[in-house]
C-alpha positions as CSV (number, residue, x, y, z in Angstrom):
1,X,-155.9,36.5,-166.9
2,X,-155.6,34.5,-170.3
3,X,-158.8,34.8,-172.1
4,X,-161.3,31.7,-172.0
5,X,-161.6,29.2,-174.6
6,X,-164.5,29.2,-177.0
7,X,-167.4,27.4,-175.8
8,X,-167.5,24.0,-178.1
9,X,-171.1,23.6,-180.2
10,X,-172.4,21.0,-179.2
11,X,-174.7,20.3,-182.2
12,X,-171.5,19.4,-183.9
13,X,-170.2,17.1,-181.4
14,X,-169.8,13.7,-182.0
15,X,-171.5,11.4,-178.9
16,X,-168.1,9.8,-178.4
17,X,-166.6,13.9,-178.3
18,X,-169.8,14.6,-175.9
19,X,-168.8,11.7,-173.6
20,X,-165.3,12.7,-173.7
21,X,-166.3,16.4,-172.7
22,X,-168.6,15.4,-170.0
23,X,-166.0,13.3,-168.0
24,X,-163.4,16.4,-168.5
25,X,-166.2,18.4,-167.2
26,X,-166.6,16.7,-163.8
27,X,-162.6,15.6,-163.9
28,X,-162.4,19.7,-163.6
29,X,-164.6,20.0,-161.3
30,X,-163.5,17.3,-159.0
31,X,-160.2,18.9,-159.1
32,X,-161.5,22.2,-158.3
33,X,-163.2,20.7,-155.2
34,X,-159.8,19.0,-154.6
35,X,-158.1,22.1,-154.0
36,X,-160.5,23.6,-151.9
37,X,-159.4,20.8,-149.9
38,X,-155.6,21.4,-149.5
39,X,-153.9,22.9,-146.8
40,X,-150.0,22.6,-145.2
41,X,-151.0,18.8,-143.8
42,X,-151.4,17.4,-147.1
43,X,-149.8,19.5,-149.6
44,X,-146.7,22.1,-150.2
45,X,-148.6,25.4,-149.0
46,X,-147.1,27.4,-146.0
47,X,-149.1,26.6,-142.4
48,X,-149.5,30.9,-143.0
49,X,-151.9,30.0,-146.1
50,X,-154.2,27.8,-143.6
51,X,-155.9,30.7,-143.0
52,X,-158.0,31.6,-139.7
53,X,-160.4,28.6,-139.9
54,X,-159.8,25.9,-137.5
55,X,-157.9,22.8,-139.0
56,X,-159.2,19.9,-139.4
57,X,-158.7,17.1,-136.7
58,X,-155.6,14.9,-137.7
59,X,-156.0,11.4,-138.2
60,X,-152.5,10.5,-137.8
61,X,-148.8,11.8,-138.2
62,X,-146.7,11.4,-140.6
63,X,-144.1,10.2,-138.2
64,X,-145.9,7.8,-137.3
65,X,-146.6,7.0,-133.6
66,X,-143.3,6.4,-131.3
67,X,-142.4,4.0,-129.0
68,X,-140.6,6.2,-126.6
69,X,-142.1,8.2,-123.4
70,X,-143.0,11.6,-123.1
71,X,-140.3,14.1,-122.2
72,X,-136.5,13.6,-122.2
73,X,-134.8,10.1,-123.7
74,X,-132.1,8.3,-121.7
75,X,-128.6,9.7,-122.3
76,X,-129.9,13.2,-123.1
77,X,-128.0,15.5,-121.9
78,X,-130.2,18.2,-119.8
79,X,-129.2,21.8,-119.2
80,X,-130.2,23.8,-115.5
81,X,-128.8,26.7,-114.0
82,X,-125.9,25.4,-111.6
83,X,-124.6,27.0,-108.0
84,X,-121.1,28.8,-109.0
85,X,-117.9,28.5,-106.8
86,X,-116.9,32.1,-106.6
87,X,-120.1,34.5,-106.6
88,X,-119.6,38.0,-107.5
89,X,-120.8,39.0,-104.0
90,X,-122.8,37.7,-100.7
91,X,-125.7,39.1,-99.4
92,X,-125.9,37.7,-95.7
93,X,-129.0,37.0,-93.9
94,X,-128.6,37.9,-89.8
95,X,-129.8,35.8,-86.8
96,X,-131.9,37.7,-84.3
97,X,-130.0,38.4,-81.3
98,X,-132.1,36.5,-78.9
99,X,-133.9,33.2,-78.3
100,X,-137.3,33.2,-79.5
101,X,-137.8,31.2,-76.5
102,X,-136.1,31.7,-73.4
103,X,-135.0,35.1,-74.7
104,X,-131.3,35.0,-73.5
105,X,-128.7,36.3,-75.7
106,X,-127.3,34.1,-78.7
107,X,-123.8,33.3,-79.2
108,X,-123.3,34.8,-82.6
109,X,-119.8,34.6,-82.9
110,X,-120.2,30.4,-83.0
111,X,-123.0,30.6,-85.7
112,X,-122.4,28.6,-89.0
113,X,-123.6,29.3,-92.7
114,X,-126.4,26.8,-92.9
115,X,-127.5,26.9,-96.4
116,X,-126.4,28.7,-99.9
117,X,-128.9,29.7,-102.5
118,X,-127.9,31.9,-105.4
119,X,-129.1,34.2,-107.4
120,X,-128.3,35.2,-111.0
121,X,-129.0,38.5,-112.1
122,X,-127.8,41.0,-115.0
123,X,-125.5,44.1,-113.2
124,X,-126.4,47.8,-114.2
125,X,-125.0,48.3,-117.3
126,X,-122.7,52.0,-118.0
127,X,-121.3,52.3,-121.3
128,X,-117.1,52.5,-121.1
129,X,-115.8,55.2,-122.7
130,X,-112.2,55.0,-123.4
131,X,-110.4,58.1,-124.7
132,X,-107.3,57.7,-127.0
133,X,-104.8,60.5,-127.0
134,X,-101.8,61.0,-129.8
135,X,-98.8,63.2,-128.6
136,X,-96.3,65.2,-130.0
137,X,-92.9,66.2,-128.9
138,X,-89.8,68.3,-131.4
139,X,-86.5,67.4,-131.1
140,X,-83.8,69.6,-129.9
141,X,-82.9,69.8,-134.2
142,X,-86.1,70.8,-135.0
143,X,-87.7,67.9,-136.2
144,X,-91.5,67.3,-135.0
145,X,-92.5,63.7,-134.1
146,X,-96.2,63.2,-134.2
147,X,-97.9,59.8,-132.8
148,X,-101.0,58.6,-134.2
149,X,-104.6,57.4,-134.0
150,X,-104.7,53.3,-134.8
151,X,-106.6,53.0,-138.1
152,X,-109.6,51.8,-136.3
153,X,-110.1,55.2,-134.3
154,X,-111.4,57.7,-137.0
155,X,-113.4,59.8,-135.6
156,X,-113.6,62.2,-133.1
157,X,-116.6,60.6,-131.1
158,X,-117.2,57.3,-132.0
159,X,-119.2,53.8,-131.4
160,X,-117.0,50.8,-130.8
161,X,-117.4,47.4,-132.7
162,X,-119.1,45.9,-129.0
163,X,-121.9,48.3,-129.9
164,X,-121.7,48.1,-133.5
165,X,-121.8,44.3,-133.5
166,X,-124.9,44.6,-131.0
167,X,-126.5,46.7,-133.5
168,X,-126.4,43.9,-136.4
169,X,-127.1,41.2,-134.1
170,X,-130.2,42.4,-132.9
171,X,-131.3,43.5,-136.5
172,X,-130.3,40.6,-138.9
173,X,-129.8,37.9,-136.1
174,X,-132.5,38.6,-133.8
175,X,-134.6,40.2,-136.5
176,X,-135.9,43.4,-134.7
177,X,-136.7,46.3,-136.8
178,X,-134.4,48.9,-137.0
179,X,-136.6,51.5,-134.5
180,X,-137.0,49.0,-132.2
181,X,-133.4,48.1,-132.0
182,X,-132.6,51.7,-131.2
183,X,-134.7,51.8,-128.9
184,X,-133.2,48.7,-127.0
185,X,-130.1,49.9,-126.9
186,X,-131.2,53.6,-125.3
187,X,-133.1,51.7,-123.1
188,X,-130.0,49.6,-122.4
189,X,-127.0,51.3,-122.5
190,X,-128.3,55.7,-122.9
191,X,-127.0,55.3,-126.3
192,X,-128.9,57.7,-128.6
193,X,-128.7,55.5,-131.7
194,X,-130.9,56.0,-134.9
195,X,-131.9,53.3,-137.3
196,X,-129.8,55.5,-139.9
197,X,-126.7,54.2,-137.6
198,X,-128.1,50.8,-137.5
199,X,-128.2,50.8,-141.4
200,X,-125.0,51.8,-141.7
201,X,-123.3,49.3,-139.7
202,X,-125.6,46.4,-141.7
203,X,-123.4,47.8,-144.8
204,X,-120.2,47.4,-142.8
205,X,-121.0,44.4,-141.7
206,X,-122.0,43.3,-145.0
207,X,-118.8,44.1,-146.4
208,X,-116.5,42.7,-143.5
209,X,-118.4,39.7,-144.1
210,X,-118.0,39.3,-147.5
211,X,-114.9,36.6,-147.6
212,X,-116.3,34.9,-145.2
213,X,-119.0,33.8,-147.0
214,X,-117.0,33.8,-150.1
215,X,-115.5,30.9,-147.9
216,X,-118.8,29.3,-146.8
217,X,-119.4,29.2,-150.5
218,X,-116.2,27.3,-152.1
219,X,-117.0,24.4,-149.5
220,X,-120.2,24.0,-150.3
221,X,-119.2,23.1,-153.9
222,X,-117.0,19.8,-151.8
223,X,-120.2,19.0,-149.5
224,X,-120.6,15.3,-150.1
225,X,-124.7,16.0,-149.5
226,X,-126.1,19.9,-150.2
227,X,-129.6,20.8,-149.5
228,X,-131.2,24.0,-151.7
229,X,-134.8,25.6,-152.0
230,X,-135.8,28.9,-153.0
231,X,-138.5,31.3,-151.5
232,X,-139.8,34.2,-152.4
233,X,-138.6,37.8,-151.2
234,X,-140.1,41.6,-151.5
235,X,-137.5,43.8,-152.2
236,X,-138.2,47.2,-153.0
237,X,-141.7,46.8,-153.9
238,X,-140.5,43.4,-156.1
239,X,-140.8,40.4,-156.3
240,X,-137.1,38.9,-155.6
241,X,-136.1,34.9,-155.0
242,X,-133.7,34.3,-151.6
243,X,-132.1,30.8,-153.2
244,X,-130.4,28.6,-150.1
245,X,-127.5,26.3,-150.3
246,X,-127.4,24.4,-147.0
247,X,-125.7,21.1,-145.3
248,X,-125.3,20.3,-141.3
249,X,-122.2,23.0,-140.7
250,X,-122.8,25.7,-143.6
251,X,-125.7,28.0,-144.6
252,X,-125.6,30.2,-147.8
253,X,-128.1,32.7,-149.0
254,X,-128.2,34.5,-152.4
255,X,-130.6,36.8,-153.9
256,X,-131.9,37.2,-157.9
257,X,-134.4,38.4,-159.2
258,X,-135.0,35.2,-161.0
259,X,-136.4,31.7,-159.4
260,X,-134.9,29.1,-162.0
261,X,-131.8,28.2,-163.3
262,X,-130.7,31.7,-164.4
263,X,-130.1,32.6,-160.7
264,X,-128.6,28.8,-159.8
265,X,-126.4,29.6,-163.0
266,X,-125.5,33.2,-161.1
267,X,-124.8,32.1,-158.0
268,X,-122.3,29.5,-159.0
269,X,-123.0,27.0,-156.3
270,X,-125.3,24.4,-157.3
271,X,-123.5,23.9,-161.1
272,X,-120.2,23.5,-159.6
273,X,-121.7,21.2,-156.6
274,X,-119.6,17.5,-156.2
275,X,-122.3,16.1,-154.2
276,X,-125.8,14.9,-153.8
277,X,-128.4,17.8,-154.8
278,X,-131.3,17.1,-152.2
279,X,-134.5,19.2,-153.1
280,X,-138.2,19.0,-153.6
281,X,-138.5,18.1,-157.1
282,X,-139.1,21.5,-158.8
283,X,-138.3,21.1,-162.4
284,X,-135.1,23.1,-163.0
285,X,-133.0,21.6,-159.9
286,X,-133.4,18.9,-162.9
287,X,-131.3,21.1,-165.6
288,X,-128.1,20.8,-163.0
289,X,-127.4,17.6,-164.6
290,X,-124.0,17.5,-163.1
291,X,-124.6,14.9,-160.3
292,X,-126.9,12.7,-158.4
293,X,-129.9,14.0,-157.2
294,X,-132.2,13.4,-153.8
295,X,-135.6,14.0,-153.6
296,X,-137.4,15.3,-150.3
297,X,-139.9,13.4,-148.7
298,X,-141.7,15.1,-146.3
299,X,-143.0,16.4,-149.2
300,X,-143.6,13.5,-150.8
301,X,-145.7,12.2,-147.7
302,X,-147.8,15.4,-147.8
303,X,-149.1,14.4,-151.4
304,X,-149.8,10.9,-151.0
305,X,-151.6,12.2,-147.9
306,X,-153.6,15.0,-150.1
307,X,-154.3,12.0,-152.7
308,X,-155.4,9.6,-149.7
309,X,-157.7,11.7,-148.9
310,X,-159.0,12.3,-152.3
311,X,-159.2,8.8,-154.0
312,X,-159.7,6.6,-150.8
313,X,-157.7,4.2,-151.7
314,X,-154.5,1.9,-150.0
315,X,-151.7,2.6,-152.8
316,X,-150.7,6.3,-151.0
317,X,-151.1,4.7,-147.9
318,X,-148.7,1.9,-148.4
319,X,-146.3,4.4,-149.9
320,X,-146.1,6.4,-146.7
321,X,-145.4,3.3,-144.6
322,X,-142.7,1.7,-147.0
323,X,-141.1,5.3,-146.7
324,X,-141.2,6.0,-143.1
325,X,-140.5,2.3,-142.5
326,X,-137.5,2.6,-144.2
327,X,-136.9,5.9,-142.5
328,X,-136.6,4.4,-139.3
329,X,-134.6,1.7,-140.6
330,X,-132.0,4.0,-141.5
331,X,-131.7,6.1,-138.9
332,X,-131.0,3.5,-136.5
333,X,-128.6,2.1,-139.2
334,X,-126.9,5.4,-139.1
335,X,-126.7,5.6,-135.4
336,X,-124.5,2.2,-135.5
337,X,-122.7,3.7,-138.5
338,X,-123.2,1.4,-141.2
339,X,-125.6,1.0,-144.1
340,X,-128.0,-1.3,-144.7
341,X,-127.2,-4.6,-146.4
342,X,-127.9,-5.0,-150.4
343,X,-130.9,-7.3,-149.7
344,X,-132.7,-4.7,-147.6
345,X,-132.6,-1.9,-150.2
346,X,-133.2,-4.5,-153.0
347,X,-136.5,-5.8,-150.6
348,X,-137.6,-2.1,-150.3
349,X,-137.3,-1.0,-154.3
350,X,-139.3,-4.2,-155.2
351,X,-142.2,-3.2,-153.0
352,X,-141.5,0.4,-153.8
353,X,-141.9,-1.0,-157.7
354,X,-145.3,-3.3,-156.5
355,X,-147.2,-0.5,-154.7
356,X,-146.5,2.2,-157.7
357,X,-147.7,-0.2,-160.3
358,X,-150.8,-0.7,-158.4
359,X,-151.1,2.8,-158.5
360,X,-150.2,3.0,-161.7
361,X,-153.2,0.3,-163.0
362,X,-156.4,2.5,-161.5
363,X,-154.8,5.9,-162.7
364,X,-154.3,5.0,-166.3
365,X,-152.9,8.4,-168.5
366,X,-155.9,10.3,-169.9
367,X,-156.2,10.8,-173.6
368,X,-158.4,12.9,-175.8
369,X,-160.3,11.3,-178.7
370,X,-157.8,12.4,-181.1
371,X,-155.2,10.0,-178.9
372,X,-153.2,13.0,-177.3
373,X,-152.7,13.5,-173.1
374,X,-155.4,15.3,-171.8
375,X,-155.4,16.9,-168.5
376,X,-154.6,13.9,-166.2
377,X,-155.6,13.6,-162.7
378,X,-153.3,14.4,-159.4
379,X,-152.5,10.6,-158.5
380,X,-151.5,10.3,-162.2
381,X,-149.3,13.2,-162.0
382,X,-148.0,12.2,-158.5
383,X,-147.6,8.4,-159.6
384,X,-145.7,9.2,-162.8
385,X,-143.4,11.2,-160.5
386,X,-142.5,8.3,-157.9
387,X,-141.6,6.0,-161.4
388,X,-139.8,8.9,-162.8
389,X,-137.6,9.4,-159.7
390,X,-137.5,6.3,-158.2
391,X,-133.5,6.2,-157.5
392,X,-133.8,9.9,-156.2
393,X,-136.8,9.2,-153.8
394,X,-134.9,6.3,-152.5
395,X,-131.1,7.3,-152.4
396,X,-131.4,8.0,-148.6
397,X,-132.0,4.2,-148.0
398,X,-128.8,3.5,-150.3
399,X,-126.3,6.1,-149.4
400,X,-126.4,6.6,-145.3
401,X,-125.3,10.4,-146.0
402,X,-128.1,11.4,-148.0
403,X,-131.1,12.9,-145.5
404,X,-135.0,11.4,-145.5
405,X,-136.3,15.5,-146.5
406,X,-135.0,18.9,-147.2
407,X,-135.5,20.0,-143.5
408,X,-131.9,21.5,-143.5
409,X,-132.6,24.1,-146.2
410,X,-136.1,24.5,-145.5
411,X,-135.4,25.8,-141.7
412,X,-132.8,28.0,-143.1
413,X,-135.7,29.7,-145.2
414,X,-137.4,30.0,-141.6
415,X,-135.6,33.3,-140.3
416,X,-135.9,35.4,-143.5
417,X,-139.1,34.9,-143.7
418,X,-139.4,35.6,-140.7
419,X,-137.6,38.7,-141.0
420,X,-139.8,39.9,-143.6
421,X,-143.0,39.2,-141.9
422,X,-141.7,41.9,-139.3
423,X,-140.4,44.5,-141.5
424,X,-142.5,44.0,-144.5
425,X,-140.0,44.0,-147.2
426,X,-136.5,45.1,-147.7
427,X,-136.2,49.0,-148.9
428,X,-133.1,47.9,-151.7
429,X,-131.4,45.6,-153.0
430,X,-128.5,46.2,-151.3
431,X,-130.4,45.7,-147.9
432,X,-131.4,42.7,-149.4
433,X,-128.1,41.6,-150.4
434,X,-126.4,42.8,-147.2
435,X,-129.0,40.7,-145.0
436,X,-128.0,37.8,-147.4
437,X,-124.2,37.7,-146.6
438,X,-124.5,38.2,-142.9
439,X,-127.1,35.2,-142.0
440,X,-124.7,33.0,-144.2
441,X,-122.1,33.5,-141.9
442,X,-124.4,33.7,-138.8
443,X,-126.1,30.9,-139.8
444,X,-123.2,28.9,-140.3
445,X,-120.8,29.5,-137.7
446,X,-123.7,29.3,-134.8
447,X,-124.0,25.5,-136.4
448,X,-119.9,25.7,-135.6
449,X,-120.7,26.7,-132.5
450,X,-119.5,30.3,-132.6
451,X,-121.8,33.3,-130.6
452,X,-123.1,35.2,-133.4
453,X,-122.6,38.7,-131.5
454,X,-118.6,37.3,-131.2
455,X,-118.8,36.8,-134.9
456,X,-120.0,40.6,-135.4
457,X,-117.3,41.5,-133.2
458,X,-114.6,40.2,-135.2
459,X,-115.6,41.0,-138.4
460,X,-115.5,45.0,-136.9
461,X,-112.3,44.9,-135.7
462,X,-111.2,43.3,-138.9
463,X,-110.4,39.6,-137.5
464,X,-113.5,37.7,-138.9
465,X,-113.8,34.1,-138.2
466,X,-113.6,31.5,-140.7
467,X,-115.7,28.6,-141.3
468,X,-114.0,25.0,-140.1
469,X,-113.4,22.6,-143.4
């Protein structure tokens, strides 16, 4: 902890310095109360920081409140298990052999199916084994001829890629722990597999992988709108930074030990990007001043609802209906496929500009009695942000590609967090880095609508699949 400032004597104070102290004073401690007050519904913190206590009743959502009915919407497409022309088998239910009621005998050779119901169930599962066999053979001048193995049979006894692919499905897509992967597939299949095994094909994986996502990466520097954040990640007893690169169809992780530029720098993606940068405002995504930038504003909305709460005044409230307002807007622009019109957007940044200035006018900058900034309040801060950024805050109005928040590359920091909850941390690097290159690919050929176990299975048998343009 840096050590604390002298104490200021107060005999030497002037009354104007005494006044000024006094109002930092309770400024600091209105701030300290402030935070006591903030939680994931009105500020940046994880829902996992919330704690045990019971959550405040909310007042209203973000969202706002919807028109539409509870349940499925008209034209949505439903999903139920359907009745299959060919079953793999009948099962069939005899009649008794007399009437119930006169008791003569019943003419079962004329009876008809009355009704089909089907049931779908998983078959007992036995592991094929399938043994390969190289012959040899001399010739009548002597010469031997030998046949051989196919480059993917190495060993004597061996595990195929069905199995290997299962293996790193159910421990980087599915997240299970390495034990309790093993223990599936015993339970399973009989296979005696250890985590060591399990580890092992990761790092095969990994590398059969590894142009794959060198692909994922190249297009990403072409997306027209790329979403990144940045989270943080244990890895062997350190702290490490898993940095995400996202859009619709492509997901791309990276690890570094650093959080800021240095690593965005490293990784190559965001400096060479074409497109929109969408993020959440933190202060080096500014240094990449290469291209347009979008802020988030979900998180946005979270503030002025923290700040709402704490002044008790209409400004933040006014903010967060010209924003979901014009959320709303645009989507159902974007569902007839056109933008809006250059009077809408030019209506929305004058109101935008109206509400901040009234903001702006009872959060005035704070200054010291020598004239310089002093510690200025959270609505200061926040206002001075929406001036700062206008044209970012508002870009997804403008440009009918651009998203309303980060959500893309904020639920693709969902499953490694995940991930580490269950396992703790990541033993090395390499684990790390390994995990890494595999959800990229996961990740972003399940958005192309690919199985992730058939993606496994390819890679092992050395015919990966390749993300669509």
């Amino acid at each position: 902890m840096p050590p604390k400032p002298p104490r200021p004597d107060l005999t030497k104070l002037s009354d104007a310095d005494k006044d000024w102290l006094i109002d930092a004073l309770f400024a600091r401690l209105d701030a300290v109360e402030a935070k006591l007050g903030m939680n994931s519904e009105n500020s940046s913190m994880p829902p996992s920081s919330d704690g045990l206590a019971k959550k405040p009743k909310k007042t209203s959502s973000l969202r706002g409140k919807s028109d539409k009915k509870v349940g499925g919407q008209p034209g949505h497409k439903g999903n139920t298990l359907k009745r299959v022309a060919e079953p793999s088998g009948t099962v069939d239910h005899p009649l008794p052999g007399h009437c119930s009621r006169c008791h003569s005998a019943l003419p079962l050779e004329s009876a008809q199916v009355l009704e089909w119901r089907q049931v779908f169930d998983l078959p007992a599962t036995d592991v094929e084994v399938v043994e390969h066999r190289t012959y040899t053979v001399a010739c009548a001048c002597g010469q031997r001829h030998d046949s051989a193995f196919p480059a993917e049979v190495s060993e004597t006894v061996q595990y195929g890629p069905r199995v290997r692919a299962l293996g790193v499905h159910l421990t980087q897509g599915q997240m299970l722990p390495y034990a309790r992967a093993a223990e599936l597939i015993a339970e399973l299949y009989g296979l005696p597999v250890s985590p060591a095994t399990l580890l092992a094909w990761v790092g095969e994986a990994g590398a059969a992988l590894q142009g794959t996502a060198d692909v994922i990466a190249r297009q990403l520097h072409h997306a027209p709108v790329l979403c990144a954040d940045e989270s943080g990640l244990r890895v062997d007893g350190k702290l490490h930074w898993m940095h995400v690169a996202a859009t619709a169809t492509l997901t791309w992780y990276g690890l570094h030990e650093k959080r800021g530029i240095e690593a965005m720098a490293a990784h190559g993606i965001l400096p060479k990007r074409m497109g929109v940068l969408v993020h959440d405002c933190w202060a080096p995504y500014w240094k990449l001043d290469d291209g347009s930038h979008a802020l988030c504003n979900a998180h946005l909305l979270r503030e002025l609802t923290y700040v709402r709460q704490l002044t008790d005044q209409t400004w933040p409230t006014e903010l967060m209906e010209l924003l979901l307002n014009a959320q709303r807007l645009t989507t159902t622009a974007r569902q007839k496929q056109h933008r809006l019109d250059a009077g809408t957007v030019a209506s929305f940044a004058t109101v935008y500009d109206d509400i901040v200035r009234q903001g702006e006018q009872l959060h005035p900058a704070i200054l010291k009695p020598n004239g310089k900034p002093g510690k200025q309040s959270d609505a200061h801060n926040l206002l001075r942000r929406f001036r700062a950024h206008a044209d970012a805050i508002l870009r997804f109005i403008v440009d009918p590609a651009v998203p309303f928040s980060n959500n893309i590359a904020e639920r693709a920091v969902r499953m490694p967090k995940v991930k580490q909850k269950i396992s703790g941390c990541f033993r090395t690097v390499e684990g790390a880095n390994n995990f890494c290159r595999i959800r990229s690919c996961l990740d972003t050929l399940r958005k192309q609508g690919h199985s992730m176990l058939d993606v496994l299975y390819r890679a092992f048998i050395g015919d990966p699949i390749m993300p669509a343009a």
